[in-house]
TORKOL-4160 file (C-alpha; in steps of 0.2 Angstrom, whole numbers, padded with zeros to 4 digits, m for minus):
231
<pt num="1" X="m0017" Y="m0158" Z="0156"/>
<pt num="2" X="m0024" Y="m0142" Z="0148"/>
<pt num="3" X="m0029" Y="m0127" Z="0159"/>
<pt num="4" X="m0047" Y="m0125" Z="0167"/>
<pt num="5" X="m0053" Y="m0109" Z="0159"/>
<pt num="6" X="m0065" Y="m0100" Z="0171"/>
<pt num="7" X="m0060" Y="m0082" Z="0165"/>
<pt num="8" X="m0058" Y="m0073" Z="0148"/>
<pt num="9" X="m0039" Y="m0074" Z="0142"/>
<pt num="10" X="m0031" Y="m0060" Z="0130"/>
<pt num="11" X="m0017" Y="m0066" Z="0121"/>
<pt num="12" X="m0005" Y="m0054" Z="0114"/>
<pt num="13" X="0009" Y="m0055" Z="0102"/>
<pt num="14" X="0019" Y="m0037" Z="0098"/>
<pt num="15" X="0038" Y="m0034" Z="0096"/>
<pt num="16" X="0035" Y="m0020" Z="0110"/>
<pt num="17" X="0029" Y="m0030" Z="0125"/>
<pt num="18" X="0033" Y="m0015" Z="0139"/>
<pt num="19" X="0023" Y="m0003" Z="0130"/>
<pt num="20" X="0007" Y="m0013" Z="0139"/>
<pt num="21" X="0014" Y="m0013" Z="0157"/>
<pt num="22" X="0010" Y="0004" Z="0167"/>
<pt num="23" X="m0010" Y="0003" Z="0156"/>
<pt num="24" X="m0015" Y="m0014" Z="0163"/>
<pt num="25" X="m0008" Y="m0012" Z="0179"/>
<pt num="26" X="m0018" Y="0004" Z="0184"/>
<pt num="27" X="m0038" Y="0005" Z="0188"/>
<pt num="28" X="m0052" Y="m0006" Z="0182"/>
<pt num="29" X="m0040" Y="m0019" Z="0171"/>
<pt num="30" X="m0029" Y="m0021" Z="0186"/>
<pt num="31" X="m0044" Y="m0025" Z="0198"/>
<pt num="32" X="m0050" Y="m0037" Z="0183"/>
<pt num="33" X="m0035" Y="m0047" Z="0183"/>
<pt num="34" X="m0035" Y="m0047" Z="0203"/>
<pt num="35" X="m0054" Y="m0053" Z="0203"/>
<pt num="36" X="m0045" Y="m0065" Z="0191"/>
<pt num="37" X="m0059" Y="m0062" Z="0180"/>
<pt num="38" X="m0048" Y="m0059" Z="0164"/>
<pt num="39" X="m0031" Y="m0067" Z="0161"/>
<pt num="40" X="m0018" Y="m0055" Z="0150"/>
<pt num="41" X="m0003" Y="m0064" Z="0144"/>
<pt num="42" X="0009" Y="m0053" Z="0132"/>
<pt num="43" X="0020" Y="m0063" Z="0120"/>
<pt num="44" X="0036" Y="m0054" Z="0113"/>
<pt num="45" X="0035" Y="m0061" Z="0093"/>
<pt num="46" X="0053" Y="m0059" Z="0092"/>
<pt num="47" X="0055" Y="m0074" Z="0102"/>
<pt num="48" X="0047" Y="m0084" Z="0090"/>
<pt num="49" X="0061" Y="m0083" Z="0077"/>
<pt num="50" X="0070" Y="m0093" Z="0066"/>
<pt num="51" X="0089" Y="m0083" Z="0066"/>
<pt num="52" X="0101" Y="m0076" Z="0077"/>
<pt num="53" X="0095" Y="m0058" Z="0073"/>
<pt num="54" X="0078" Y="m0062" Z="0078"/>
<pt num="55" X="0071" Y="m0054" Z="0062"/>
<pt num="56" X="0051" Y="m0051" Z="0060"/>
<pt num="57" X="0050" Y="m0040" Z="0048"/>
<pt num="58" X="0056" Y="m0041" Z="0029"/>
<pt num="59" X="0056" Y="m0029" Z="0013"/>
<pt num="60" X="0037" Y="m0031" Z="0003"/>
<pt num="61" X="0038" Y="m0039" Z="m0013"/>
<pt num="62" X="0035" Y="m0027" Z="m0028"/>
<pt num="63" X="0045" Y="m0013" Z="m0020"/>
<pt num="64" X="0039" Y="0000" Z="m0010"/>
<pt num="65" X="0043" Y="0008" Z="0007"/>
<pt num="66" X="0044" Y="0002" Z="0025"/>
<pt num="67" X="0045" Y="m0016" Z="0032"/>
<pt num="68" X="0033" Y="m0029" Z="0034"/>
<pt num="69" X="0031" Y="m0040" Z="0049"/>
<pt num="70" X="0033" Y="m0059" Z="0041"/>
<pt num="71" X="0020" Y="m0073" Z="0043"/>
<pt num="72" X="0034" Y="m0087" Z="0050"/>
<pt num="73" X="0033" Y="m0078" Z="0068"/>
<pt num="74" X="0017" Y="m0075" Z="0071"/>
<pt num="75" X="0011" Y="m0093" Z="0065"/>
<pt num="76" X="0025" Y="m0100" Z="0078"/>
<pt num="77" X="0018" Y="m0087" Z="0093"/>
<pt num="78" X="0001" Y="m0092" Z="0090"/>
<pt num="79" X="0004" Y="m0113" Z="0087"/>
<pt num="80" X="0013" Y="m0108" Z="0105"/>
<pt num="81" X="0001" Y="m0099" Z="0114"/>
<pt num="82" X="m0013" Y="m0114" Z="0108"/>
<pt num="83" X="m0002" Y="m0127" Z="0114"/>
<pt num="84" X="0005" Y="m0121" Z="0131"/>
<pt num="85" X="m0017" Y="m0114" Z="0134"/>
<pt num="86" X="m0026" Y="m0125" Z="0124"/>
<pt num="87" X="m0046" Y="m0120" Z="0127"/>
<pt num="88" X="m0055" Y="m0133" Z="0133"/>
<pt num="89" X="m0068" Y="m0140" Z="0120"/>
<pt num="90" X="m0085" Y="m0129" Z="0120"/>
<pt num="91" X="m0076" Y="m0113" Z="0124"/>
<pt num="92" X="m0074" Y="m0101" Z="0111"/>
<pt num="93" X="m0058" Y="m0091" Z="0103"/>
<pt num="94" X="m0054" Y="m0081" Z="0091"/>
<pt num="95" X="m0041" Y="m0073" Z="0081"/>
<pt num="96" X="m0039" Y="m0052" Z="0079"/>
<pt num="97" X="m0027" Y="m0046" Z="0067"/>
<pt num="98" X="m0027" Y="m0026" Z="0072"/>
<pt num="99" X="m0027" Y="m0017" Z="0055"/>
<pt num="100" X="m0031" Y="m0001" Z="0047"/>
<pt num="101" X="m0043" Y="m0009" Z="0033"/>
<pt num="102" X="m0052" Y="m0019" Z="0047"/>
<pt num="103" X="m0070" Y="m0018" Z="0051"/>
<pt num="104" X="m0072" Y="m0005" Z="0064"/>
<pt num="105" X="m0073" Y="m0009" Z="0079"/>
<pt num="106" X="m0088" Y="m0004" Z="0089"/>
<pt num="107" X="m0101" Y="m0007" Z="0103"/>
<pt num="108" X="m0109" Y="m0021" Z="0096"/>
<pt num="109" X="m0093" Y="m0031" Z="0091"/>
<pt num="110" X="m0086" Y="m0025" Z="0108"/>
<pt num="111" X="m0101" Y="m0037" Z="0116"/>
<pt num="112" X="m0098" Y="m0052" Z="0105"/>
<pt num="113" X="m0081" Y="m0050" Z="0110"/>
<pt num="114" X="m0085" Y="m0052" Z="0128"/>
<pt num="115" X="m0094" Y="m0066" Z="0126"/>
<pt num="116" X="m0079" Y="m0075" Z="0121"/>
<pt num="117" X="m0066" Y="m0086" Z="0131"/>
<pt num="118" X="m0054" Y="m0082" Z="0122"/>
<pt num="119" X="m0044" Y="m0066" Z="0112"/>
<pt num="120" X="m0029" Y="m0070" Z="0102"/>
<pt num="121" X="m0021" Y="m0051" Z="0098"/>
<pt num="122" X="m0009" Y="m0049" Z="0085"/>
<pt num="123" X="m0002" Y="m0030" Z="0084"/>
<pt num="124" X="0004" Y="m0024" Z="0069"/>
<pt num="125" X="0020" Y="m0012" Z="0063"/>
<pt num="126" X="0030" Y="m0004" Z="0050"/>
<pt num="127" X="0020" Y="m0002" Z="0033"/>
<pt num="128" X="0010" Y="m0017" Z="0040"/>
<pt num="129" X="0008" Y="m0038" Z="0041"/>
<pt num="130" X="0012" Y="m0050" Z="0028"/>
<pt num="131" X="m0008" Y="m0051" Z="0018"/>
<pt num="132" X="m0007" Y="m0072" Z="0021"/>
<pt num="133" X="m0009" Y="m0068" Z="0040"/>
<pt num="134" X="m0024" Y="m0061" Z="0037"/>
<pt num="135" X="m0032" Y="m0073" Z="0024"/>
<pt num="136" X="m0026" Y="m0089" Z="0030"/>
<pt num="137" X="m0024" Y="m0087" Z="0049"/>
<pt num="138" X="m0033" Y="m0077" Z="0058"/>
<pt num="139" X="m0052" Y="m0075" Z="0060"/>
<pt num="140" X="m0057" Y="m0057" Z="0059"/>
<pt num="141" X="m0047" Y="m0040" Z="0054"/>
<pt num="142" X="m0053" Y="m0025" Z="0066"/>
<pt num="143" X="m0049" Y="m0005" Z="0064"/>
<pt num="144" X="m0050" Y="0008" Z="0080"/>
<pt num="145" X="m0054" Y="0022" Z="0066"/>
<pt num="146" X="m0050" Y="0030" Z="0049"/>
<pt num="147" X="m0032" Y="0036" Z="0052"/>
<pt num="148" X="m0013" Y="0032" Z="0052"/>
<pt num="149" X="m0004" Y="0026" Z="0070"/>
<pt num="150" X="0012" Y="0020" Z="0072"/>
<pt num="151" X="0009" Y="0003" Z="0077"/>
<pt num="152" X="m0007" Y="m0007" Z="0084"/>
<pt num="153" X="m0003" Y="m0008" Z="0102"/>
<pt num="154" X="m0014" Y="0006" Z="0105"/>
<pt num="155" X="m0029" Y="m0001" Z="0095"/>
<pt num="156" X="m0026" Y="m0018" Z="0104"/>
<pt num="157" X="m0028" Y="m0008" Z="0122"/>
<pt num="158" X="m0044" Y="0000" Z="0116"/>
<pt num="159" X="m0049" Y="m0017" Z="0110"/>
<pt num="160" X="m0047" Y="m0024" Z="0127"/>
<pt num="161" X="m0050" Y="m0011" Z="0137"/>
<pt num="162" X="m0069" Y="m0010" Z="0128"/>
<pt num="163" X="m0071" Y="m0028" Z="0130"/>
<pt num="164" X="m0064" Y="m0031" Z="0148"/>
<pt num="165" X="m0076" Y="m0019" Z="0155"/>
<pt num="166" X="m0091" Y="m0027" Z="0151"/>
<pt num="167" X="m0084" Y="m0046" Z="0157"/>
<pt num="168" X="m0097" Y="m0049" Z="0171"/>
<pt num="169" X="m0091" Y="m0042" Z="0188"/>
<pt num="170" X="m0080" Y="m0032" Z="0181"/>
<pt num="171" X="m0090" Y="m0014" Z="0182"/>
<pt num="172" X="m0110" Y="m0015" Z="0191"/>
<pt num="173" X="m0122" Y="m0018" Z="0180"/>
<pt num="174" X="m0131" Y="m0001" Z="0184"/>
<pt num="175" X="m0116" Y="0008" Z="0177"/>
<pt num="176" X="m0116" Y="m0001" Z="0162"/>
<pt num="177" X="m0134" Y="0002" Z="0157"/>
<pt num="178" X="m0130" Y="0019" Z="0158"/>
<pt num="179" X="m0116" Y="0021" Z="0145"/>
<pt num="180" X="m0114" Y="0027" Z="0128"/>
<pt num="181" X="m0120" Y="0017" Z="0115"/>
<pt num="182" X="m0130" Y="0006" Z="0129"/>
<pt num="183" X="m0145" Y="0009" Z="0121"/>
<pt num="184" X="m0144" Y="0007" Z="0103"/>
<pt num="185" X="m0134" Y="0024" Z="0095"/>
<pt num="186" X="m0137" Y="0035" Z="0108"/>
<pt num="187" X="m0122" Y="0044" Z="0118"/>
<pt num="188" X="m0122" Y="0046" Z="0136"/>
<pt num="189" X="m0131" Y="0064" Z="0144"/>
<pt num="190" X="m0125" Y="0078" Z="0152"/>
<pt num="191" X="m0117" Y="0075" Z="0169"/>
<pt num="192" X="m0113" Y="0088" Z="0184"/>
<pt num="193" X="m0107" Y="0086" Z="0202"/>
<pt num="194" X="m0104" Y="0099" Z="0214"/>
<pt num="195" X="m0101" Y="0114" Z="0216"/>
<pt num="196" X="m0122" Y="0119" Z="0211"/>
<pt num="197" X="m0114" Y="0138" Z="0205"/>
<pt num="198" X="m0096" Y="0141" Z="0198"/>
<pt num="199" X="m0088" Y="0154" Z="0188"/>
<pt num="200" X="m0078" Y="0150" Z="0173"/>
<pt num="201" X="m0068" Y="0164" Z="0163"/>
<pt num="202" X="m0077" Y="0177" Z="0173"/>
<pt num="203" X="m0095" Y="0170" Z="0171"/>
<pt num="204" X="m0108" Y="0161" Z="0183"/>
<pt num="205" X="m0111" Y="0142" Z="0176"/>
<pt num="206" X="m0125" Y="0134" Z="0186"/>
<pt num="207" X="m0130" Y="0117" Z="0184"/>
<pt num="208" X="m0147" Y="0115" Z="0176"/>
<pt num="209" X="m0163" Y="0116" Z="0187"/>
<pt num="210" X="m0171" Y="0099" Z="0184"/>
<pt num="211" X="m0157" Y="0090" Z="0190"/>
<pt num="212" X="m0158" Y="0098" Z="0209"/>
<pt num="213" X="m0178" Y="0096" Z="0209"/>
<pt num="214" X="m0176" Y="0079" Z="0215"/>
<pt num="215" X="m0191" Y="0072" Z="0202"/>
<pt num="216" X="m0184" Y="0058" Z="0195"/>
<pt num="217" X="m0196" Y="0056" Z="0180"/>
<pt num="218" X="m0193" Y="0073" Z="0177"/>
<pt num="219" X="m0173" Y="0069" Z="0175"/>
<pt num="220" X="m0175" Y="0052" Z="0167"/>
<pt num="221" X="m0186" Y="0063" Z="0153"/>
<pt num="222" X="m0173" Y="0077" Z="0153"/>
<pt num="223" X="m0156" Y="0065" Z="0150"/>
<pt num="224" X="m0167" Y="0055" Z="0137"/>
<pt num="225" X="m0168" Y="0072" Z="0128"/>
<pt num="226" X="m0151" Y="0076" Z="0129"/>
<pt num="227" X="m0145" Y="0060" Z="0123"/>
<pt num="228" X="m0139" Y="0064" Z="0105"/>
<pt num="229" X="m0143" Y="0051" Z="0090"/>
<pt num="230" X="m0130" Y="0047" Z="0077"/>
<pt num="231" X="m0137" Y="0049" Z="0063"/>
């Protein structure tokens, strides 16, 4: 008997399970997983070893510095996490490997991503993951950005943490048409709340008349104008 899959499920393979614990148990990814409208399973790849020592990692051919995580493990972890949660026929998965010369990642992936049953996430370390993970295993590469961090549990969060939220019944429907990069390449207006008059560093900063006139077509006009295209 397989499982009946009626939410999306993120699987997670990383050598630092705990790092995950106080992020998706706080806010909207806690209330998710309580709605039972996602499904987050973390898998610690040192358990899918093959010696005493529990090694992942081993020195790169051709010299060099650093470690790099081995394929044995995470071909085990994910044979695993297929057998124990086998997605039911119809239902679509996918493999992530997060890696610094990935495609980047960004709204318009985020939403095919969310139309997926399935995420299988593996987060990189060290100097990075044995190349034959990435050819022969899983199905797309994805970057958070152009720069150097430690390890991928942070890019895997932001992955999920994009994706997650736009999971039907997850966040209103109004506040998503809203956002950043809702519409096209456009970032989200100007916001102000209460107080109307405040000083900061010795100066009055008021919030702009238009939004106090209570003309809605006036407003709607004024945040499309501040909404800022990329170019």
């Amino acid at each position: 008997m397989f499982e009946k899959i009626q939410y999306m499920k993120f699987d997670i393979i990383t050598i630092f399970p705990n790092i995950f614990d106080s992020y998706f148990n706080e806010s909207i990814i806690k209330r998710a997983q309580q709605k039972k409208l996602v499904k987050i399973n973390i898998y610690n790849l040192r358990d899918y070893t093959f010696d005493k020592h529990k090694t992942v990692d081993d020195r790169p051919y051709g010299g060099g510095s650093g470690m790099v995580l081995m394929v044995d493990p995470i071909e085990k972890a994910i044979k695993n996490i297929k057998k124990v949660y086998p997605v039911q026929q119809g239902k679509k998965s996918k493999i992530i490997l997060l890696s610094a010369k990935g495609k980047k990642l960004d709204q318009k992936m985020v939403c095919q991503f969310s139309k997926l049953d399935q995420l299988i996430l593996i987060s990189g370390r060290y100097e990075g993951v044995d190349e034959r993970v990435a050819k022969y295993i899983v199905d797309q590469e994805v970057s958070i950005g152009n720069y150097v961090l430690t390890g991928g549990e942070l890019p895997v969060m932001v992955l999920l943490d994009s994706v997650i939220r736009l999971i039907p019944g997850v966040i209103t429907k109004e506040s998503l048409k809203e956002e950043s990069f809702s519409k096209g390449k456009n970032i989200e207006y100007p916001h102000y709340t209460r107080p109307e008059n405040i000083r900061i560093n010795g100066k009055e900063r008021k919030v702009p008349k238009i939004l106090l006139s209570g003309n809605h077509k006036k407003i709607e006009e004024w945040r499309a104008e501040r909404a800022k295209v990329r170019p």
